[in-house]
ZAMARGU-4260 file (C-alpha; in steps of 0.2 Angstrom, whole numbers, plus 5000, padded with zeros to 4 digits):
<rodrens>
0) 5137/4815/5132 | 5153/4827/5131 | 5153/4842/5122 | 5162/4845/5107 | 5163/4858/5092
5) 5151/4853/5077 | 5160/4849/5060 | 5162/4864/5050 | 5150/4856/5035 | 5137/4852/5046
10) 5137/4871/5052 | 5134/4878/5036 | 5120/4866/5034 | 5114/4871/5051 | 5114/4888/5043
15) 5106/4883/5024 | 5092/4879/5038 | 5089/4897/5043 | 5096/4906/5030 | 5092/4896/5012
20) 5072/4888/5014 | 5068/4889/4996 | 5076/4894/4977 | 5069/4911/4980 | 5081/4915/4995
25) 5095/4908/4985 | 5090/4922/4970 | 5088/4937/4985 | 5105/4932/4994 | 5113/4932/4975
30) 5105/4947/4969 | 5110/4958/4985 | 5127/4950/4983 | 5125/4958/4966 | 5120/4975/4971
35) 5135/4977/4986 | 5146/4972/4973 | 5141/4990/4964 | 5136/4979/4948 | 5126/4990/4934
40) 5117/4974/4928 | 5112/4957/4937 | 5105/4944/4927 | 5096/4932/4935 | 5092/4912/4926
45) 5081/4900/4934 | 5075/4881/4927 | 5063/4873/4934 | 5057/4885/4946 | 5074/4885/4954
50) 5077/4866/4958 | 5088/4861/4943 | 5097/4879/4940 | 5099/4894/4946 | 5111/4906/4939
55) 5114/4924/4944 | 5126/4936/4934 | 5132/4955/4937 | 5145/4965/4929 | 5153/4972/4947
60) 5170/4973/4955 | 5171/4955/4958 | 5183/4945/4967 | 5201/4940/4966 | 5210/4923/4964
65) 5215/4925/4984 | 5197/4927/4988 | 5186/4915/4980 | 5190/4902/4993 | 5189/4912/5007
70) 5171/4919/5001 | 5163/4903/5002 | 5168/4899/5022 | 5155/4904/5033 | 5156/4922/5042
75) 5167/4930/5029 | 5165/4946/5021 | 5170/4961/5017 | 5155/4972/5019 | 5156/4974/5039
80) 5170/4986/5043 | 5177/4989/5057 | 5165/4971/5065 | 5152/4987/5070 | 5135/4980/5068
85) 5125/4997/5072 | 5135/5004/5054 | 5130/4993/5042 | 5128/5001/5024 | 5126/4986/5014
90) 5111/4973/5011 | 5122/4959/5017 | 5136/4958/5032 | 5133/4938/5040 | 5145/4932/5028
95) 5133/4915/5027 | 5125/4916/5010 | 5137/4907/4998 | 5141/4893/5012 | 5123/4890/5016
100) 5120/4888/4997 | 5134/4878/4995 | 5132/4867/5008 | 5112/4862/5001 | 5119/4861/4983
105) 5132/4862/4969 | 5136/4877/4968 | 5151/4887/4957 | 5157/4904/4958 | 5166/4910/4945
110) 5174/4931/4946 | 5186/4942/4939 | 5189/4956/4949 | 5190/4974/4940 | 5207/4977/4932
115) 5212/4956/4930 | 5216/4948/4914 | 5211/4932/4922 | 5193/4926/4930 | 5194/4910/4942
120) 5178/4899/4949 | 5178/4887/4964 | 5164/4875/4967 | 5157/4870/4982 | 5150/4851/4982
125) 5138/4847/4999 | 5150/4859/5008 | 5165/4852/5000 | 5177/4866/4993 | 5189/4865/4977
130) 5204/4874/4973 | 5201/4888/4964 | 5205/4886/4943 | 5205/4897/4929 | 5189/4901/4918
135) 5181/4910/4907 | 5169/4929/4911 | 5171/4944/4905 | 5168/4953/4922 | 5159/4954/4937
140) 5154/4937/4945 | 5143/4923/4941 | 5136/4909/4953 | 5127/4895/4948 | 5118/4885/4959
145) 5111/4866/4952 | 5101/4853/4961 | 5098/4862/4975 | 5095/4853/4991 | 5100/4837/4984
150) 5109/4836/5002 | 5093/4840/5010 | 5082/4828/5001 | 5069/4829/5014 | 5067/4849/5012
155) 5066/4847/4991 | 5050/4836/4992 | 5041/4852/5002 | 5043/4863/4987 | 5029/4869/4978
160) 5026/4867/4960 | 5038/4875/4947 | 5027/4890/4942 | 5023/4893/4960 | 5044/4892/4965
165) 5045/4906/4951 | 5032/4918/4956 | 5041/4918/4973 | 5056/4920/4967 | 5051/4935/4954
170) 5042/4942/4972 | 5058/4943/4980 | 5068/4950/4965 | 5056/4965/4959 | 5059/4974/4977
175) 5077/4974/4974 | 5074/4980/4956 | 5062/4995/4964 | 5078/4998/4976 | 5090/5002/4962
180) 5081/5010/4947 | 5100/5013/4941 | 5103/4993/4940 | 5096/4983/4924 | 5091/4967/4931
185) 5083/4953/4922 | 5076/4935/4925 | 5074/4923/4913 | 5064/4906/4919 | 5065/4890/4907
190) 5069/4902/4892 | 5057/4914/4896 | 5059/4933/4900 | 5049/4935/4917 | 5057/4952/4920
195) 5068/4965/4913 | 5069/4983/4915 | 5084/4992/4907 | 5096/5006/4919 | 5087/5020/4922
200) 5092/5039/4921 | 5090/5055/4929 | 5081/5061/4946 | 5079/5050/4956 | 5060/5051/4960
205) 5059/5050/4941 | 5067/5037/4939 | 5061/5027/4954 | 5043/5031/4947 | 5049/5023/4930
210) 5054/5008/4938 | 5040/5007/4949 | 5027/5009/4932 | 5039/4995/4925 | 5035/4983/4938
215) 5019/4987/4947 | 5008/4994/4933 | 5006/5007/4922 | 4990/5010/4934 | 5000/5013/4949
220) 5011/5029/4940 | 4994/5037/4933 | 4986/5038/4949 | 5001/5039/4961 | 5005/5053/4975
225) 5024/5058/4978 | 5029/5058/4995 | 5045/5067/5002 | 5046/5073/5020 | 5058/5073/5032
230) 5061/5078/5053 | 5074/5074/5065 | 5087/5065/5053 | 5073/5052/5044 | 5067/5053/5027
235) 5054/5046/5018 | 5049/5048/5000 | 5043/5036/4988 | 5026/5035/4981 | 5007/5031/4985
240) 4992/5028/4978 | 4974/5038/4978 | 4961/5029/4987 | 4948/5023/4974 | 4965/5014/4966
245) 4968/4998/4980 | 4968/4981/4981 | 4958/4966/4990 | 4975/4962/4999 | 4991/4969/5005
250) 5002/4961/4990 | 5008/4978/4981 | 5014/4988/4997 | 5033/4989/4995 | 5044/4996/5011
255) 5062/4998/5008 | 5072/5006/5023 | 5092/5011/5018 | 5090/5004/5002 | 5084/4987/5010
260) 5068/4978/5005 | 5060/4975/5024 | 5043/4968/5030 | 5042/4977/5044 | 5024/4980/5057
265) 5027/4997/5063 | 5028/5004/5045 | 5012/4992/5037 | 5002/5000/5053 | 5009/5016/5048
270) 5000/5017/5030 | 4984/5008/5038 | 4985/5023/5050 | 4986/5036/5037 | 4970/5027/5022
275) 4960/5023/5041 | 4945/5033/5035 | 4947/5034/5016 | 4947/5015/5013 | 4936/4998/5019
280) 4947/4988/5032 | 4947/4974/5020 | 4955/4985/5007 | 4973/4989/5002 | 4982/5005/4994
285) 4997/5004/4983 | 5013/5009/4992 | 5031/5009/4989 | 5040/5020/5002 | 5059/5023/5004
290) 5064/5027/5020 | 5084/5034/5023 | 5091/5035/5040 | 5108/5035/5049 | 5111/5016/5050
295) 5114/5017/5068 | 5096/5020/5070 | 5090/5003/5065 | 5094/4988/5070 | 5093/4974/5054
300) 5102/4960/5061 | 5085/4953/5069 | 5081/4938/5057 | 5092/4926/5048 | 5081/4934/5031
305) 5088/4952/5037 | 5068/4955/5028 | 5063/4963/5047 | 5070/4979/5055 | 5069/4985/5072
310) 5070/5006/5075 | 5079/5016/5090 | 5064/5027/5088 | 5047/5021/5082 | 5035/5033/5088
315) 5045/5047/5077 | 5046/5037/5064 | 5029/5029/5062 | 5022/5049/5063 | 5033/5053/5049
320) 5027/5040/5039 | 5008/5044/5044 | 5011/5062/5040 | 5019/5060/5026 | 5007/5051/5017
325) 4990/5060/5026 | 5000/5078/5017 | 4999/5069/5000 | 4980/5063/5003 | 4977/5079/5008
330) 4983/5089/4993 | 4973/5077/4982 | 4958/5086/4985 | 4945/5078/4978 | 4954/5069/4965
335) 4949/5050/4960 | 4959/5040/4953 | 4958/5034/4933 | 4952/5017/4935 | 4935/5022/4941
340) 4933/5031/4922 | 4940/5016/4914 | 4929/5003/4923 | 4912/5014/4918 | 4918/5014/4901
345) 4922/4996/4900 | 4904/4991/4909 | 4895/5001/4892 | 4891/4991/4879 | 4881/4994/4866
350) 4866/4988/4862 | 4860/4991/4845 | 4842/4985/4840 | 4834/4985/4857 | 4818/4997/4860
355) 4822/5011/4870 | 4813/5012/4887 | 4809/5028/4899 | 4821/5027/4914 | 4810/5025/4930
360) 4812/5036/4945 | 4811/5030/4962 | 4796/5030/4970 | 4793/5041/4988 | 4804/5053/4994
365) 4819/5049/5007 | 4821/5068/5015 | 4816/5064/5031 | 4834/5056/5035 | 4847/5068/5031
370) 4861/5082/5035 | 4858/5099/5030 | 4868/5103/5012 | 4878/5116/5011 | 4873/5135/5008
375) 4867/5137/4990 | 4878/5145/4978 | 4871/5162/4973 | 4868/5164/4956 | 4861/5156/4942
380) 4866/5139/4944 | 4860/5130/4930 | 4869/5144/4920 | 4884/5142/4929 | 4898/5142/4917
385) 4908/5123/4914 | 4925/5132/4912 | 4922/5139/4930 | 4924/5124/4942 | 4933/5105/4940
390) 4918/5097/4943 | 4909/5107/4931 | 4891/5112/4933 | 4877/5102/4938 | 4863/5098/4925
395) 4853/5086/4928 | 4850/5073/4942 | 4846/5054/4936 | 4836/5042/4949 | 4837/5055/4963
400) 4853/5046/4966 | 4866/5055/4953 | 4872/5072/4949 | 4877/5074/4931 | 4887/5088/4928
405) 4896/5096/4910 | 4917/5099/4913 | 4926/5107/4898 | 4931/5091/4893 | 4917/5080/4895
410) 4905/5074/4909 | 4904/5071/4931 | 4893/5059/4937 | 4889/5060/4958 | 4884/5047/4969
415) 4875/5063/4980 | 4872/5049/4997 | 4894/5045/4995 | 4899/5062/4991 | 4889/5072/5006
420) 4893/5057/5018 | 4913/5063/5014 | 4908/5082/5017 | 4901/5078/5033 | 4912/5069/5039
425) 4926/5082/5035 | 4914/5096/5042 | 4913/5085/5058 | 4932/5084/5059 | 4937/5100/5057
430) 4923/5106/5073 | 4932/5092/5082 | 4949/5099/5080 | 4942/5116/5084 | 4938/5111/5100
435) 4919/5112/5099 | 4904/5101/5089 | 4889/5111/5087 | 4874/5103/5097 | 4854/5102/5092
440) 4841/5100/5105 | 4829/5088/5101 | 4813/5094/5105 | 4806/5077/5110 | 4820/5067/5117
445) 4823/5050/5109 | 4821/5032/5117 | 4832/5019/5110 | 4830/5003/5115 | 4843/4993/5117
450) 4851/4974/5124 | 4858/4978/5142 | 4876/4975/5136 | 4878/4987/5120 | 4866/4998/5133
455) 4878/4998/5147 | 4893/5002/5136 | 4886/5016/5128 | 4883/5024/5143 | 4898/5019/5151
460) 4906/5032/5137 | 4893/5047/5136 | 4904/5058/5143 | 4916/5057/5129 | 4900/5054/5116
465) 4895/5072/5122 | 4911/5080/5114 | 4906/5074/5098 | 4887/5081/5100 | 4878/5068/5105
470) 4871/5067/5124 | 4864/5052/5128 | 4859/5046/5148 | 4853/5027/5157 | 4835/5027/5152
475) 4829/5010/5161 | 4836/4991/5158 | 4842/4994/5141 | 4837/5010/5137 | 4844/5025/5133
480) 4837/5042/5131 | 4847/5055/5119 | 4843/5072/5123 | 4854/5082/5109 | 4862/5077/5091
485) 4875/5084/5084 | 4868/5099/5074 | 4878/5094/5061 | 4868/5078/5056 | 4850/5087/5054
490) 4836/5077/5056 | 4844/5059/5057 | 4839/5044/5060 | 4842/5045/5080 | 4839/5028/5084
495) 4849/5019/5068 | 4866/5029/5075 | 4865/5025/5090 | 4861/5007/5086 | 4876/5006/5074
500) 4888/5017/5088 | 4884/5003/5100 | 4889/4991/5089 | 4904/4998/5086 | 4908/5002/5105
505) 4905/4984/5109 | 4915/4977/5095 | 4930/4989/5098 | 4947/4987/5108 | 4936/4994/5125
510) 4953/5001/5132 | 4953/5015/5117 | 4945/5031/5120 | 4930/5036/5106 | 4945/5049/5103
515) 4956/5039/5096 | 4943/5031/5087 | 4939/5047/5079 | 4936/5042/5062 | 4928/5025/5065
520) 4914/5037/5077 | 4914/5052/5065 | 4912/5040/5049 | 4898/5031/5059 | 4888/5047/5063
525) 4890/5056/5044 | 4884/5040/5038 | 4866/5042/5046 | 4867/5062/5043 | 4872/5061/5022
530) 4858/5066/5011 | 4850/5049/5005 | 4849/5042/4989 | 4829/5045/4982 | 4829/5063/4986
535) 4828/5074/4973 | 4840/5089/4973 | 4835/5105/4965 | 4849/5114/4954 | 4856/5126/4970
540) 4858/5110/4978 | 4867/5101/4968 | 4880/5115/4962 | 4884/5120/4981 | 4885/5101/4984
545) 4902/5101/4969 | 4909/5118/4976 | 4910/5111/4994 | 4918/5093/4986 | 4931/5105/4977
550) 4938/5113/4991 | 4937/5099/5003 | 4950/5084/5006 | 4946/5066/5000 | 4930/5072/4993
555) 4935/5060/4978 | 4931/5044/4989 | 4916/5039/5002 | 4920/5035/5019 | 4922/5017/5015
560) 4934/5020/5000 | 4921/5019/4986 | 4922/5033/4974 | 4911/5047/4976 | 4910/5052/4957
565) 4916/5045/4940 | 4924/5057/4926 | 4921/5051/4908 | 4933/5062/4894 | 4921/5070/4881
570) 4933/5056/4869 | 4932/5043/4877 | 4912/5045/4878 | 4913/5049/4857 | 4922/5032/4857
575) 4907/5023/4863 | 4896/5031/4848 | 4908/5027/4834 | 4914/5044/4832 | 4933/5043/4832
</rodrens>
């Protein structure tokens, strides 16, 4: 078969193929058309999840008489100048949206550019273009796209339901509304207001903190950490959450790079990096991020969605991010977040009628197990004065498990187990970076017996086990002898660690050092060393245990993300008895 050049209809429908596979990428392509087009408003209308209508509005510079039919032919644009692809400013360039949708659709775009007397609309049948006539707008553009894919018909029977078509959609269109703070946008679908937020004002970390309450939760803006750094001609601000606020999946992390909503591996891997040893794997903070570069240092032309983004730099700017971010977490201290409060107040209920019962202790004594506390405050701690300290002062202990102590304002409870398990693993940390973990001799050296696989790969890394304290040497078939601990842990349970080490060495990425790994082998090791639920605390104990969670980082949160103490407000607790 001789070649030959494809008809120009068939192309654009070659494109609506890459470019337009659902209503929702027909709102996104609209809505960043909107936005390049300077608009102050974009007003977005979908029926039928998309499939029968979609309209989408803005009050921006529009586009001339001259120019409506040339907009609607494939690779033209005006936002590409100079045809430099490593300088593109604005969210599209290809110059293939409008064709694409026309070519799937009917489809009408009707403009008056700033300064006319006159709007004018062309329509665009199944890739078939009229000539342009006189209509009626006040300003800006409006397209309206109806029965879309009716060319396609084969691609319109694999969409999904209509509420499902809209909650995409919506998905697409809150990013760009988190990109602009200064645009209003709203989206009505069949009649309904799905999302509106008005222009906002003023800074623009404010205002991006407004908009970001607005459309991610009024949660999000009580317990969110600002972020702005910058090196080497990168900048990243934005916002993230505390730890004990976070989500069973991935859905509310928001990445934005020039102003362009991006789905981009290097920068998800950067805010895993940074929450590695404050959350659970399976858990997920909430992020939105906005990261400003010289255009020439990212590459966006790398998928027909422009959603992925490729850096000149990675490395420099995957450390930024993780930096970043680890500085905010950092100067949280022990801060925990406000839902933890809320969800213990919500969990009381009460109970009026039913006998009252003695609380029950737990039998025995777990001491046996557990790292060394930190030096007792010296004075009379159960006097200690509430208005000293934010975590108050320790009165009481329920269940040999929880620390209750009185704040100014109201009442701390501590989980003792999660919140020593933190301190240790800080202490820990900071011997590591120093250069030098502090070692015990075990007077008796410990056999562990062990399968002859995790055996052989724990020995095969005791040279870089002995940098973090623990010596261990080949004792026999599955065997292994450990000879020092790291003084650190106190009397722990030898032969547990080293159990759940091995586990983790053998399920690991075996070309990693334990180095980098530090936290996974440091988190491991402060678990078997915390002070264990069931011991009873005596008042010294528990006072030194809230001064050393006041002055050290992520105290507010286990090392598996769960929080390490709950706040109640003296209101909220006089809520509960009636009192206000």
């Amino acid at each position: 078969m001789s070649l030959r050049r494809l008809p120009e209809g068939l192309i654009n429908r070659i494109a609506a193929g890459e470019v337009i596979e659902r209503p929702a990428n027909v709102v996104k392509e609209l809505m960043e058309n909107a936005v390049d087009a300077e608009a102050g408003r974009i007003d977005v209308t979908l029926e039928d999840g998309g499939k029968t209508l979609i309209a989408v509005g803005d009050d921006g510079f529009g586009m001339a008489r001259e120019a409506l039919p040339l907009a609607v032919h494939r690779h033209v644009t005006s936002k590409l100048v100079g045809d430099d692809l490593s300088d593109i400013r604005s969210l599209g360039f290809r110059g293939e949206a409008l064709p694409s949708i026309g070519a799937v659709s009917r489809m009408t775009v009707t403009s008056r550019a700033r300064g006319s007397d006159t709007a004018w609309a062309v329509s665009v049948t199944g890739g078939e273009i009229s000539k342009p006539k006189p209509a009626a707008l006040g300003a800006g553009t409006r397209v309206e796209v109806r029965d879309l894919f009716f060319a396609t018909p084969a691609r319109l029977k694999f969409l999904k339901s209509e509420p499902a078509e809209t909650t995409v959609a919506l998905n697409l269109a809150a990013p760009l509304a988190m990109a602009r703070p200064e645009i209003a946008v709203k989206v009505v679908a069949n009649g309904r207001s799905r999302l509106s937020v008005g222009a906002a004002q003023g800074d623009l970390l404010a205002s991006r903190l407004n908009r970001l309450a607005a459309l991610m939760g009024a949660e999000f803006a009580d317990n969110a950490l600002e972020i702005a750094a910058a090196r080497d001609g990168v900048a990243v601000a934005g916002y993230t959450s505390l730890p004990t606020l976070n989500r069973g999946r991935a859905g509310q992390q928001y990445l934005f790079v020039n102003g362009r909503p991006v789905r981009d591996r290097l920068l998800y891997g950067a805010v895993r990096g940074a929450y590695q040893d404050l959350l659970a794997r399976d858990r997920h903070p909430l992020v939105a991020l906005f990261l400003t570069l010289d255009p020439a240092e990212v590459d966006v032309n790398v998928h027909p969605t422009k959603a992925e983004v490729r850096f000149r730099t990675p490395a420099a700017v995957r450390s930024l991010v993780v930096g970043a971010l680890r500085y905010a977490l950092d100067e949280a201290g022990h801060r925990a977040s406000t839902t933890v409060a809320h969800a213990a107040l919500a969990a009381a209920r009460p109970q009026p009628g039913l006998p009252l019962r003695p609380g029950l202790g737990l039998a025995g004594n777990a001491a046996a197990y557990q790292a060394p506390l930190a030096p007792p405050v010296v004075s009379e701690p159960a006097q200690e004065s509430v208005e000293t300290y934010p975590l108050g002062a320790a009165r009481g202990q329920l269940h040999e498990t929880y620390i209750v102590a009185q704040t100014t304002d109201g009442l701390v409870i501590v989980d003792q187990h999660a919140a020593h398990e933190r301190l240790v693993l800080e202490r820990m940390r900071a011997q590591l970076a120093g250069g030098k973990v502090g070692r015990q001799i075990l007077l008796i050296p410990d056999v562990v017996e062990l399968d002859p696989g995790p055996a052989e790969a724990v020995a095969a890394r005791a040279s870089e086990l002995a940098e973090f304290g623990l010596v261990v040497e080949p004792f026999g078939d599955g065997a292994l002898i450990v000879r020092e601990v790291p003084a650190l842990l106190g009397e722990c349970d030898v032969a547990g660690l080293v159990c759940d080490l091995a586990e983790d060495i053998v399920a690991g990425d075996q070309a990693l050092a334990l180095k980098e790994r530090l936290d996974d082998v440091c988190a491991t090791m402060a678990c078997h060393g915390s002070v264990r639920a069931g011991r009873r605390l005596g008042p010294e104990e528990m006072n030194a245990l809230l001064r050393e969670m006041e002055v050290t980082p992520h105290s507010g949160q286990c090392n598996h993300g769960r929080p390490t103490y709950v706040e109640l407000k003296l209101t909220d607790i006089e809520k509960l008895f009636g009192r206000h």
